[in-house]
N, C-alpha and C positions, 0 to 999 in steps of 0.2 A: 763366478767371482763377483762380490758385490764393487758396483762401479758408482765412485760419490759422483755430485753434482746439482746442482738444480734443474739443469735439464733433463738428467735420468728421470728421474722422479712422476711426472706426468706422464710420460713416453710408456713406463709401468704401469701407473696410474688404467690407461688407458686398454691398455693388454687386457687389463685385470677387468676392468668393464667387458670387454669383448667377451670375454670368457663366463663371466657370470652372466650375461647373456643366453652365451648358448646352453648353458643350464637352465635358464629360465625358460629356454625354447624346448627343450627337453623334458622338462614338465608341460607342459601345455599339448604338445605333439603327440607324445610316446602313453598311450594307455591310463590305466588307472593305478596301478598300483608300482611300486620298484623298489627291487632289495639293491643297498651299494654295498658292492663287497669290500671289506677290508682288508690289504694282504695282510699277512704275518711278518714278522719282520726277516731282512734277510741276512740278520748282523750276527756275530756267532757270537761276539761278548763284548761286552764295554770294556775301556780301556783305566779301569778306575782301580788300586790295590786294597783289597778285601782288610776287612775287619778282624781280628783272632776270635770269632764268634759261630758260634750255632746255634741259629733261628729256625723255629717252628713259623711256618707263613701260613696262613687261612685264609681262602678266595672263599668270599660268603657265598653261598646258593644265587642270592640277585646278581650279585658282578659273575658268575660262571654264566649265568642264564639273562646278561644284561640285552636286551632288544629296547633299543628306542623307536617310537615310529611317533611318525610327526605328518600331519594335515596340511598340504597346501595347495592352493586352487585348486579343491577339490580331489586330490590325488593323492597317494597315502605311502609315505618315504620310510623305509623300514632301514635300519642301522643296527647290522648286528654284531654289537660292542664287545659283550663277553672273551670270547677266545680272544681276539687281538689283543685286548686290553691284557687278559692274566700270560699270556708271550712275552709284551711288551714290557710287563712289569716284573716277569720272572728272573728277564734281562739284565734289570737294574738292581734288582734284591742280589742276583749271583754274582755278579761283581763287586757289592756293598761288603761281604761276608763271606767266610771260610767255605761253610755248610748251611746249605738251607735243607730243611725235614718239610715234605709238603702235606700237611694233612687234609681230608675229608669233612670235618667236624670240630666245631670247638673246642681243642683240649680244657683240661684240669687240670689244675697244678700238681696234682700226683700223675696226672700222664705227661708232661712236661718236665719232672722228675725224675720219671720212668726214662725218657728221651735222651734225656743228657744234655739239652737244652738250654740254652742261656736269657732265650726269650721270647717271645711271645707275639708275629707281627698279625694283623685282622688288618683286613685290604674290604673296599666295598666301594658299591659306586656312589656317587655321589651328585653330578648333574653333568645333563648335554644341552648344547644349543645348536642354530644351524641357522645362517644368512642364507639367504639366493645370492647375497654377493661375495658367496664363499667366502665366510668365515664362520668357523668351528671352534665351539671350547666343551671341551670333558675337563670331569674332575673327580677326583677320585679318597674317598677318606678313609684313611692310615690309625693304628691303633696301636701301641708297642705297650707289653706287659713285660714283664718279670718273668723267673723260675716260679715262682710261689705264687703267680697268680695279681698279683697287685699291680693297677694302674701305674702307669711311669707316662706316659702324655699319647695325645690324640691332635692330629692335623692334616690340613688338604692340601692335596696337588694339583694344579692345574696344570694344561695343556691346551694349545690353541694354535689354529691354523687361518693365518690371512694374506688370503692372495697377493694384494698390492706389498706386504712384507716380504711374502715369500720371492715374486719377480726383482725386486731390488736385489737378490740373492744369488742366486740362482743364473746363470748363462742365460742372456737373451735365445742362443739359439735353440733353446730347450724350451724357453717359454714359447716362443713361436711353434716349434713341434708340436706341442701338447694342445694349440687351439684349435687344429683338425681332429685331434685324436678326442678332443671334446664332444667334438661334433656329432663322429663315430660311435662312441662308448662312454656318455653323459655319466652313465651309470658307477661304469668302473673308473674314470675321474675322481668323480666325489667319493668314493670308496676308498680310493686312494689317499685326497686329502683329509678325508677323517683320518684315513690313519698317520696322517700326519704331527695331526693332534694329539693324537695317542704316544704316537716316536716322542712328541713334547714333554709331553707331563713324565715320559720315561727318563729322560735326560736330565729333564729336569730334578728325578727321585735319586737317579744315579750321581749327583754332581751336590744333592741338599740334603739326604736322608742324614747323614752324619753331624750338617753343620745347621742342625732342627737343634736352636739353644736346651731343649729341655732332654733330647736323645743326645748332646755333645756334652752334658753336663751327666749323665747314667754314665756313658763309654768314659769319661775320663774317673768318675769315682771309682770304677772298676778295671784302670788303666789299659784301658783296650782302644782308647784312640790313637787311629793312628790318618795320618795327611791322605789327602786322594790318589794322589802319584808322586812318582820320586822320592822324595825328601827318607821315608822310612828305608826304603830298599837300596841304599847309593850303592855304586861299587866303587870297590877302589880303583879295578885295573878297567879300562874300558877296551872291546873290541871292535877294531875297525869294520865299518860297513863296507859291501861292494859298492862298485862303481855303476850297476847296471840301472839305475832305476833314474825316474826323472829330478830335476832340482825343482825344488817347492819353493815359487815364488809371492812374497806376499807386498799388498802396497796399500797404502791408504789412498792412492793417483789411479783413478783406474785410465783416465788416457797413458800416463807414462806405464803402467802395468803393460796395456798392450802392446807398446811400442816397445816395449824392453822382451817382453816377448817374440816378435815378431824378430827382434836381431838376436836374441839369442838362438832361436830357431834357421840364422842365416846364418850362422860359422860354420864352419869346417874341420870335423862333422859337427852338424846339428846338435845343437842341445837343448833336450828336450826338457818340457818346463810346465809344469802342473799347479793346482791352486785347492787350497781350503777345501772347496765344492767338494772337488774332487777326490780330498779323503776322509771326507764326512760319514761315511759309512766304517773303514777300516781305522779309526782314529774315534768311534764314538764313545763321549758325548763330545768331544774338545772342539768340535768345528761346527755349533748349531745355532742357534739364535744369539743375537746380544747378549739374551734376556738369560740366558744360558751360560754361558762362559762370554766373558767380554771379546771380540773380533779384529780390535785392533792390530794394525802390521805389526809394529814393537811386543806387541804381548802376546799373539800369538807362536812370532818368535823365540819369546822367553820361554812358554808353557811346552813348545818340541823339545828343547833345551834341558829342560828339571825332567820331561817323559824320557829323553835319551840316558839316564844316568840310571832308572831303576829297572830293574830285572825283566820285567812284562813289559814294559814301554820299547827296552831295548832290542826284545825279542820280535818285538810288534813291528816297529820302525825293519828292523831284516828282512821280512816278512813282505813289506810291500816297497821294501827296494829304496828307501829313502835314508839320505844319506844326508845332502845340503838344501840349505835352506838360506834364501836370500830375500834380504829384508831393504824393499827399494824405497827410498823417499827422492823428493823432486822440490827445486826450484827455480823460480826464474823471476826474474827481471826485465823491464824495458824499461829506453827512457827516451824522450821527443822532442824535438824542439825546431823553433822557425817561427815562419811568419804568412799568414796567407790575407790579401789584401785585394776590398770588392772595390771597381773602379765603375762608377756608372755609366752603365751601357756597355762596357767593355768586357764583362765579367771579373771573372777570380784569376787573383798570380799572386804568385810568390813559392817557398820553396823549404822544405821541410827535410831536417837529416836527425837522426837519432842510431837507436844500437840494442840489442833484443839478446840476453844473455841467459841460458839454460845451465843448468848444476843436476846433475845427478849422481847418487853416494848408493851406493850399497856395499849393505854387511852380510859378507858369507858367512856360515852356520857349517860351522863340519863337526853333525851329529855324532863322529864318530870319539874323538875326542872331545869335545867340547869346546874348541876353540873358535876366535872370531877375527875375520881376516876386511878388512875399509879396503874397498877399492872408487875410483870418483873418474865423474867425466865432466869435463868443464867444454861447453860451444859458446859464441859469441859471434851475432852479425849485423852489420852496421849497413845500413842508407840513406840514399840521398833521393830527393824524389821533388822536381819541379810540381809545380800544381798550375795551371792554366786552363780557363773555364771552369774547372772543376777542384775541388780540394779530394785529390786519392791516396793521403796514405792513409789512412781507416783502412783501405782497401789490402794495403802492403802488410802493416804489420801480423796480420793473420798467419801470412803466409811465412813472413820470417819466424813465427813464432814455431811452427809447423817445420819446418827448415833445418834450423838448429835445434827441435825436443829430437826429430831425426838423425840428427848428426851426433848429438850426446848419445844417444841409446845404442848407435853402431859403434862407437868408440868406447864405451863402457862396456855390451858384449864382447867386442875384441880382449880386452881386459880382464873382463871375470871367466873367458877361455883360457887362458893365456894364466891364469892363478890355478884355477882348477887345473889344470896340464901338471903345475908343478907341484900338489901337492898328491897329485896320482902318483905322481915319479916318485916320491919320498918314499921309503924302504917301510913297512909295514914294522908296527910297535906293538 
């Protein structure tokens, strides 16, 4: 779950060093030559509603047979791109459209004819790069024809993978895993995050293929556009989801994230509470980069919202047990006041009292209906605090701060128990 702040940020920062490190130590140690493997993806489909189309797709001889191999210190890094690549992009083409036809060879527009075909995609590679400080970018160029053969536009995809983005991401406790297993398996690391890049430029084709100005401008003259999810498929009647799966909590706070966490996980019984990260895979593309689909709490919110109403979103969401979705935001307040007064020789006196107020709101998401339920937790705590020799509340309000975000978060989980109870007990519609 990506956690804001200015102090995240270096703390990553720095991870991300360590680890491109041990790459670089892995070149220099390990031999002369090394293949990174890339896995294949292990997604079974994007979550995006198909096109009323049938495309003819062409992986040219270079993208099936794509090997990059790249020179450093002396050591020769072999990346073999091909297969990953045409998985990764098969992915994103089967979710775009009806029917994909995969050919061997260039069609004609009398083989394309023959086909029943609405059009024409040519996929090829198009360029790799590769840091020591782990980061990757592939790109890949796209070609859409016609039945008959005729140019309709040509453009690239990129995709790209960078450590220091990806740890802001990502659970600390996975980044930390992964810098022994660096250690171990340099090889299959980097293989891995190439195919990172590659998952990218996927999501990226899954989430842009359609909204490419010159392919949105063909699909609407031949009235075949249709939205990426939801909106074309609504239903009218919606069926309730089970109870058994976890609540999907999202924040732009990543302290109040955990701490709301941490109490939700301390009622009776426990309720259990999951994040973005975590269904990244069974929700692709909707949960990937910024640069991807935008990540904000409010919006990602909305986008399970419009997923929950059409036919495969709805299917999708039963499927891995999600039902609510709660959308935390957070505020707070202090304010200070006194007087602290230096006497020569004698040192510091005087005596300081103020008051440290925490707010916490969230909005339940019950995917099943589509309804949205405010629940709020208000704390407030006030002191007094002499200062002699020394001026200490600097010192205090930390802790009050810490004190009361604790007290709101247990008092807000008690509450969004205590809603969720009652809307279980409502008679199924």
């Amino acid at each position: 779950m990506p956690v804001n702040g200015a102090q995240q940020e270096p703390a990553c920062l720095r991870r991300a060093a360590f680890t491109g490190c041990c790459v670089a130590l892995g070149l220099l140690l390990f031999g002369c030559a090394h293949t990174a493997p890339i896995p294949n993806p292990r997604i079974r489909s994007a979550l995006v509603d198909p096109l009323p189309l049938t495309v003819a797709v062409y992986y040219s001889d270079t993208l099936v047979a794509w090997n990059e191999t790249i020179q450093k210190y002396g050591d020769t890094l072999v990346f073999p791109l091909g297969q990953p690549s045409v998985k990764w992009l098969s992915l994103a083409l089967g979710a775009n459209f009806d029917r994909l036809v995969f050919v061997d060879h260039r069609p004609t527009a009398v083989d394309l004819e023959q086909q029943g075909v609405d059009a024409l995609l040519v996929l090829s590679p198009d360029k790799f790069s590769f840091s020591l400080r782990q980061s990757f970018r592939v790109s890949y160029r796209l070609a859409l024809y016609g039945r008959d053969g005729a140019a309709i536009t040509e453009w690239i995809v990129h995709g790209q993978f960078d450590l220091s983005d990806y740890d802001k991401r990502r659970p600390s406790s996975e980044t930390w895993g992964e810098l022994g297993h660096s250690m171990v398996d340099t090889w299959g690391v980097v293989g891995e995050q190439v195919g990172l890049a590659i998952r990218d430029a996927a999501a990226r084709l899954a989430v842009g293929l359609r909204e490419e100005p010159p392919v949105r401008q063909w699909l609407e003259a031949r009235q075949s556009y249709r939205p990426l999810v939801g909106a074309s498929d609504r239903k009218q009647a919606v069926t309730r989801f089970s109870d058994g799966g976890p609540l999907l909590l999202v924040s732009d706070d990543g302290d109040a994230l955990q701490c709301m966490r941490h109490a939700l996980e301390s009622q009776t019984p426990p309720i259990r509470a999951t994040s973005p990260w975590d269904m990244r895979d069974s929700l692709f593309p909707w949960f990937e980069s910024e640069d991807v689909a935008p990540q904000k709490a409010e919006t990602a919110a909305k986008r399970l919202r419009t997923i929950a109403q059409s036919e495969q979103g709805s299917r999708r969401l039963q499927e891995i047990g999600l039902r609510y979705v709660l959308e935390l935001t957070h505020d707070a307040a202090s304010s200070e006041h006194g007087f602290i007064l230096g006497i020569y020789g004698a040192g510091w006196y005087g005596v300081t009292w103020g008051a440290h107020k925490e707010v916490l709101n969230a909005a339940i998401g019950d995917l099943s209906d589509i309804t949205l339920t405010d629940v709020s937790a208000r704390r407030e705590a006030q002191f007094v605090v002499p200062a002699v020799i020394f001026p200490i509340p600097l010192m205090v309000l930390p802790f009050m701060e810490q004190r009361t975000e604790h007290e709101a978060c247990q008092a807000l989980g008690s509450a969004i128990a205590g809603r969720l109870q009652s809307i279980r007990s409502q008679p199924n519609q």
